[in-house]
N, C-alpha and C positions, 0 to 999 in steps of 0.2 A: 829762656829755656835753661832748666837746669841740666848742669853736665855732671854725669856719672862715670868716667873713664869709659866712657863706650868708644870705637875702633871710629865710628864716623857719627857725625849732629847732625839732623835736617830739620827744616821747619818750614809746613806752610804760611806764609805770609800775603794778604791779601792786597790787592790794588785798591786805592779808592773810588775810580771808576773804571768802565770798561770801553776802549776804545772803538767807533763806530766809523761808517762809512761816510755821515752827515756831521761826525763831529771832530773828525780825526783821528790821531793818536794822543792819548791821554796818558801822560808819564809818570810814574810812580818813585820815587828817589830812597834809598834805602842804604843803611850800614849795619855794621854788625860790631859791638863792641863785646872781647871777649874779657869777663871779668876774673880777676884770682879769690885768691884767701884774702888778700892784703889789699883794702880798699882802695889805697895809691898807685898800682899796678896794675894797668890793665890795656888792651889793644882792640887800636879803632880799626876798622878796614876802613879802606879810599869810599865813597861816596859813588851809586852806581843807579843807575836808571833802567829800566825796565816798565813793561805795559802788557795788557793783557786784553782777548779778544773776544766779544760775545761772540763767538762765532758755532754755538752749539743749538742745533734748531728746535723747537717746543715740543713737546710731547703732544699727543695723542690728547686730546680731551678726555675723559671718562664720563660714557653715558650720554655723547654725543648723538643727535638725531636729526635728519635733516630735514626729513619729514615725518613726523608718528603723526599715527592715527589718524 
């Protein structure tokens, strides 16, 4: 992500899987190196783990019928 002197950076960042109930937690390991002008210069953060949860229920079918006609 590039930086423009903005006051705060965020960025979404995806899991490569999502943690379930039949398969556990599934851990995602991530850092953040921030680069300068000067390609020798630049800062790693510490190494940090995080996971993420299908835990959002499906939609609604569309056009669903359980019985027609």
């Amino acid at each position: 992500m590039a930086a423009h002197g903005e006051p705060v950076y965020s960025i979404v960042v995806p899991t490569l899987g999502d943690s379930t109930i039949a398969l556990g937690q599934y851990f995602s390991a991530f850092y953040v190196r921030a680069a300068t002008d000067n390609a020798f210069i630049f800062h790693d953060s510490p190494i940090d783990s995080g996971y993420s949860l299908d835990n959002l229920a499906p939609g609604v079918p569309v056009n669903f019928c359980v019985r027609c006609g």
